[in-house]
N, C-alpha and C positions, 0 to 999 in steps of 0.2 A: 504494500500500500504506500503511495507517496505523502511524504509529509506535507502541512500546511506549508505556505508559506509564513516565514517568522520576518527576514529583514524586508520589513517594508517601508514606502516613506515615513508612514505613520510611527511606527516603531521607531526610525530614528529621530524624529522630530521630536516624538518626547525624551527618548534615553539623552538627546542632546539639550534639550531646557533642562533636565534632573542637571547634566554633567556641568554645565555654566552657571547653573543656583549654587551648587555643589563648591566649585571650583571657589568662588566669591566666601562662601562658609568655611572652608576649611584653610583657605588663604587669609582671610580676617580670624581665624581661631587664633591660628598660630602666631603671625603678627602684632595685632592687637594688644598684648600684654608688653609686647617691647615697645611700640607707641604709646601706651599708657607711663612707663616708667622712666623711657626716654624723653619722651615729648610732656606728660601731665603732669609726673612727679608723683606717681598712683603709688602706695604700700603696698606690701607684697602680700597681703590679705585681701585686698579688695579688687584682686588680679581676674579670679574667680567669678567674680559678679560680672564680670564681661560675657563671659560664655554663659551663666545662670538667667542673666535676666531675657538674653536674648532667648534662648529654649522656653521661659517660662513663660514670654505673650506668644510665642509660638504654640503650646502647648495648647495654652487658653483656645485660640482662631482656630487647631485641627478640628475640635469636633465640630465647631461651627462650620468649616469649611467642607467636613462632609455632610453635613445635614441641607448646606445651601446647593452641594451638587446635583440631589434628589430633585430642587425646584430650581433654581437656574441653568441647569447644565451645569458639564464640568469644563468643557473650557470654558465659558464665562468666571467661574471662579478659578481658572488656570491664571487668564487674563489680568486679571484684578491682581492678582498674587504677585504676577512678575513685577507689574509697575509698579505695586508701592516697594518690592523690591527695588527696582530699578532710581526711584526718587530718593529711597533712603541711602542706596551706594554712592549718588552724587553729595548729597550732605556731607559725607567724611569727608571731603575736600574742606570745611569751613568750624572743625570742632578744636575749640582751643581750653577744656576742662571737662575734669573725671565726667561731671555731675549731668554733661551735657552728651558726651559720650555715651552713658550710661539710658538717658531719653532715647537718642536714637538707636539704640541696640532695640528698645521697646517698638519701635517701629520697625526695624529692619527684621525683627522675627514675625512679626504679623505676617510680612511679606513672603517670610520662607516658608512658613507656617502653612499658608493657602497654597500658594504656588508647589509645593512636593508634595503635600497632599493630593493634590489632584493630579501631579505628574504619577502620582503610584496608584491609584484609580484609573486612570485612563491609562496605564499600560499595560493593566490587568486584564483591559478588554481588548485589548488589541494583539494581545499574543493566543496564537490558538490553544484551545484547554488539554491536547492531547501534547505541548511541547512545555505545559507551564513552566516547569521546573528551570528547564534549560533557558530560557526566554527571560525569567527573571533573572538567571542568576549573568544574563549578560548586561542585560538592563541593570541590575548592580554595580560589576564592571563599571559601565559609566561614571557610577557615584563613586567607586574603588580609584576610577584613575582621578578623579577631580581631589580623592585624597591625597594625590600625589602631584599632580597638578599644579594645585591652589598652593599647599605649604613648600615645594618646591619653586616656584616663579616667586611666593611672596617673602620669604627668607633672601633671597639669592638679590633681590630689589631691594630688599630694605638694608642688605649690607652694602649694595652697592650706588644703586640712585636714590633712595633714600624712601619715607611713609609716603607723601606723593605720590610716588611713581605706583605705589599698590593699589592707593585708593583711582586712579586713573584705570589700572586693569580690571579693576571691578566693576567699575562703569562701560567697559568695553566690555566686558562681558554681561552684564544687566542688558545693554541692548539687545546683544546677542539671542538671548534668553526670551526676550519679547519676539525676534522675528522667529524662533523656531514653534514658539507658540501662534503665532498668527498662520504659519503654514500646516500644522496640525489639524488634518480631519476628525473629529469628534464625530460618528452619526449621531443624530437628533434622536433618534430609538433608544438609547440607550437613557435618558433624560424623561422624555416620556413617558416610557414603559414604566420606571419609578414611581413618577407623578398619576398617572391615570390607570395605572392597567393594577397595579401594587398599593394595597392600604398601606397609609404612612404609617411607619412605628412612632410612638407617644412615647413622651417622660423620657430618661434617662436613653432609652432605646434608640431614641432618634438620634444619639450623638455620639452611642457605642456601641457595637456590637459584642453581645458577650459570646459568643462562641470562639471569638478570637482572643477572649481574656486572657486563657491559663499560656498561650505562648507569648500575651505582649508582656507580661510579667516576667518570663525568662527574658526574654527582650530588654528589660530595665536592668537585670542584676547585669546582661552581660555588657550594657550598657555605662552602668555605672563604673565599672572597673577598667573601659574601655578611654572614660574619661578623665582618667592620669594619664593617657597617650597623648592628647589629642589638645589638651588645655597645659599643660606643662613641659612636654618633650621640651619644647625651643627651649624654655626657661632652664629648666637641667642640663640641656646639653650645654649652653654659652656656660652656666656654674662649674661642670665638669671639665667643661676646655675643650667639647668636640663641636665646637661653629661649624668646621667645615662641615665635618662628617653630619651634621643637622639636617644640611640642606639633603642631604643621599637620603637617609633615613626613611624616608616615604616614596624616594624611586628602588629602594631592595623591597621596600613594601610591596609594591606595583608587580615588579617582573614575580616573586612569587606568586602574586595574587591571580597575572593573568598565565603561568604557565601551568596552574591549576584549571583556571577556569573552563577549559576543555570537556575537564574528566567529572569534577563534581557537579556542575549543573544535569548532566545527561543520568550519572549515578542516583541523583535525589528523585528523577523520576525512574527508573528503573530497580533501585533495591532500596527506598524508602530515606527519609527526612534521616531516621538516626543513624544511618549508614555514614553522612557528611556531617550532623552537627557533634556528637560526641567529638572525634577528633578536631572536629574545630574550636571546639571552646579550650580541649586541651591543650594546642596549637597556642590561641590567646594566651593561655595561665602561662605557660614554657615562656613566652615572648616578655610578657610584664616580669618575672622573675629572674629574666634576665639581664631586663632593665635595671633591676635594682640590686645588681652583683655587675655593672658594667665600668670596668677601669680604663679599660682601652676601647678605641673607636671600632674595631673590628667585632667588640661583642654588644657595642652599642648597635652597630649596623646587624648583627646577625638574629637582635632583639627584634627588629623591625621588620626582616624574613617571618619569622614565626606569626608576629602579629600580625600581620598582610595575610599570610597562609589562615589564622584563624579567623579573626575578627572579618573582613572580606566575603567571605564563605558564610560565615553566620548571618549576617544583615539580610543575605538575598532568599537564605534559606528559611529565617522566622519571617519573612514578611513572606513570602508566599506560602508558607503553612496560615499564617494570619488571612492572605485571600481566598485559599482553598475551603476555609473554613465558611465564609461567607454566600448568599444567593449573591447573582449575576448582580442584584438591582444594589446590593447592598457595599459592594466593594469598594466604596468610595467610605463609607461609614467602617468598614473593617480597616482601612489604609490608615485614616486616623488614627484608632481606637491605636494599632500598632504602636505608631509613630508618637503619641501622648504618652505614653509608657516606655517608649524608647528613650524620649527628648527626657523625660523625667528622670531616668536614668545617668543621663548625660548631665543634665543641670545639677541634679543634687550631687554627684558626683564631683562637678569643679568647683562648687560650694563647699564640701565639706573635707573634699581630699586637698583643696586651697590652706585650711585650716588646718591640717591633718601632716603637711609637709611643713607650717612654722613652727607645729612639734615638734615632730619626728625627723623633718628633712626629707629630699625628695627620694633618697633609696628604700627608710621605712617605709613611704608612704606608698612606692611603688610593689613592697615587699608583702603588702598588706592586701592591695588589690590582687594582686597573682592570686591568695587564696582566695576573696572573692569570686575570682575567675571558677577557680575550682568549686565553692558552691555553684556556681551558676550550672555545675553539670546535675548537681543532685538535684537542683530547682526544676529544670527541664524534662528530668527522668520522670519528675511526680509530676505534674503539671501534665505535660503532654506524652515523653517518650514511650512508658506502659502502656498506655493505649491505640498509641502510632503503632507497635510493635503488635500487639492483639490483633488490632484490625489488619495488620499485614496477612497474620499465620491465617486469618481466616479466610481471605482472599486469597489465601496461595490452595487453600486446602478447597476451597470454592471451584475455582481454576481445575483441580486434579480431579475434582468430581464431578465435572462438564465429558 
C-alpha cells in the first residue's frame, strides 16, 4: 500500500512558522540573561523571571487559544499569534530597565502562546493518521533545530556585534513567521465541523482536554528539569570558562538529535511510544549529570549529545501521545492542555532552579535535576507507560487472532 503523502506545502509552512517562533524563543532564552546583567544590571536571582514570566502569560492564552480555534479557526488565531509576536520582537530594540523588560516578556509570551498552539493543532491535521508518529516527530525537528538555531546565531552575535544585532534577527524572523502563516492552507472543515457538527464542551472542558492529562504531567517533570538546560547553560558555561564551547553546545545537540531522527519517529509508530520514551528520558538524566560533573569543554559538549539525543525525542513523542489521545475536532484543545503543563514545567523550573543555583551553584543545581530527570521515568510509567504497554499486548494478540 502506498503511503500518504507527508511533505506537503502545508506541512512545511507550518513546521516552518513552529521553526522561526522557535528560533526567536530559544535565541532570546539564552541571550536575554547576558542582556539583563550586561546591559540592566539585573541580580543573578531575578535572571529566572525572564524565562518564568514569559511561559506564564503564555501559559494563561494556550487554553484560550485553543478554545478560540473551535470558533475562529485556527489560522485566525495562528495569525493573531505571530503578530503580536512579531510587535513584541521589534520593542526589544527600545528596553533600557529590568522592570520594563520584564512587561514585554508578558507580551511577547501571549504571542508564543497562541501562535505554537495553533502551529501544533494545525499540524496534527495535516499529517496523515497512519504516518503520525513519524510526521511529528519531524515537525519536532523543526523546533529541535530552532534549539540550535536560535542559541547558536544568538550567542555567536552577542559576543561578537553585540544585543542589537539579536534583537534585529528576531525581527527578521517574526516576519518570516507571519508570511509562512499567510501561505498556510487551513481547510475551513476543520473549524466548522467543531462549531456546528460537535456540541461545544462547557467549564473547565473547553480549555482542557483530560484525556491528554496523565502524559502532559510527564510532560512538566520532564520539562522542569529540562529547564536548567535551556535558562542557565550560557550562564555556566561563561562561569566555567567554556564561551566558546557555549556556542557548539546546541549544534552537538542538533547532529545527534537529527541523526536519530530517522529511526525513532518511524519506531514510535511501529513498536509503541515506550519503545522511544524510556531511553529518552534516560538519555536526558545521563546528559544533565553530566553537566554537572563537567570540567573540560569536551564533556560539556558531550553533555549536550545526550540531551539533544533525549530531550528532542521526548517533546515530539509526549505531544503526539497528547494528540492521539484527543477526537479530530478536539486537537487544538489537546495541543494546549500539553503545552500548559509543559510551559509550567519550564517556568517553574527557571524560577526555582534560578534560586536553587544561588545555593547550591550551578553543578548542585544541575546534579539535582539529573535525578528529577530520572523520576520523570517512574512518573510516565504510572501515568501512561502501563497502559501504553496493555493496550499494545492486546492489539498484538488481537492481530494473531485475525
Amino acid at each position: 500500500m502506498q503511503k500518504s503523502k507527508l511533505w506537503t506545502k502545508d506541512f512545511l509552512a507550518v513546521s516552518l512558522t513552529s521553526f522561526f517562533v522557535f528560533v526567536i524563543f530559544y535565541m532570546l532564552t539564552v541571550t536575554l540573561p547576558l542582556f539583563a546583567t550586561d546591559e540592566l544590571h539585573a541580580s543573578k536571582q531575578s535572571l529566572g523571571l525572564i524565562v518564568t514570566i514569559f511561559l506564564v502569560s503564555g501559559i494563561v492564552f494556550r487554553p484560550l487559544a485553543g478554545k478560540w480555534m473551535t470558533t475562529l479557526g485556527q489560522k485566525k488565531v495562528l495569525l493573531i499569534g505571530v503578530l503580536i509576536f512579531l510587535i513584541g520582537s521589534i520593542l526589544y530594540m527600545n528596553i533600557h530597565s529590568l522592570s520594563a523588560l520584564l512587561l514585554l516578556r508578558v507580551l511577547h509570551g501571549i504571542g508564543f502562546g497562541m501562535s505554537t498552539t495553533a502551529t501544533g493543532a494545525i499540524v496534527a491535521n495535516v499529517i496523515p493518521e497512519q504516518r503520525k508518529g513519524e510526521g511529528m516527530g519531524y515537525y519536532a525537528t523543526f523546533m529541535n533545530l530552532a534549539m540550535v538555531v536560535g542559541p547558536f546565531v544568538g550567542l555567536t552575535l552577542t559576543n561578537t556585534l553585540g544585543h542589537t544585532a539579536v534583537f534585529t534577527v528576531a525581527v527578521v524572523s517574526s516576519v518570516l513567521a507571519v508570511v509562512c502563516s499567510l501561505v498556510l492552507r487551513v481547510p475551513e472543515v476543520q473549524a466548522s465541523s467543531a462549531t456546528n457538527e460537535i456540541q461545544p464542551a462547557k467549564g473547565l472542558a473547553a480549555f482542557f482536554e483530560y484525556r491528554s492529562l496523565p502524559i502532559s504531567v510527564a510532560g512538566l517533570v520532564v520539562a522542569f528539569s529540562y529547564a536548567s538546560v535551556i535558562s542557565f547553560v550560557s550562564i555556566y558555561a561563561k562561569e566555567m570558562g567554556f564561551t566558546q564551547a557555549s556556542s557548539f553546545f546546541f549544534v552537538v545537540y542538533a547532529v545527534c538529535l537529527l541523526a536519530s531522527r530517522p529511526f525513532t519517529g518511524k519506531w514510535f509508530d511501529q513498536y509503541g511510544e515506550n519503545s522511544v520514551v524510556y531511553p529518552s528520558i534516560l538519555s536526558l538524566a545521563i546528559g544533565i549529570f553530566l553537566l554537572s560533573q563537567a570540567t573540560t569543554s569536551w564533556v560539556f559538549l558531550l553533555a549536550g549529545a545526550f540531551i539533544g539525543l533525549g530531550f528532542g525525542t521526548i517533546t515530539s513523542s509526549f505531544q503526539s501521545i497528547a494528540v492521539k489521545k484527543a477526537s479530530p475536532h478536539r486537537r487544538g484543545v489537546a495541543t494546549a492542555t500539553f503545552f500548559v503543563f509543559f510551559d509550567s514545567g519550564m517556568g517553574l523550573g527557571s524560577f526555582l532552579l534560578g534560586t536553587l543555583s544561588t545555593a547550591a551553584g550551578y553543578k548542585g543545581m544541575y546534579m539535582f535535576c539529573s535525578i528529577i530527570a530520572l523520576l520523570a521515568i517512574a512518573v510516565y510509567l504510572v501515568l501512561h507507560g502501563r497502559k501504553s504497554q496493555k493496550q499494545r499486548i492486546i492489539s498484538q494478540n488481537e492481530s494473531l487472532g485475525k
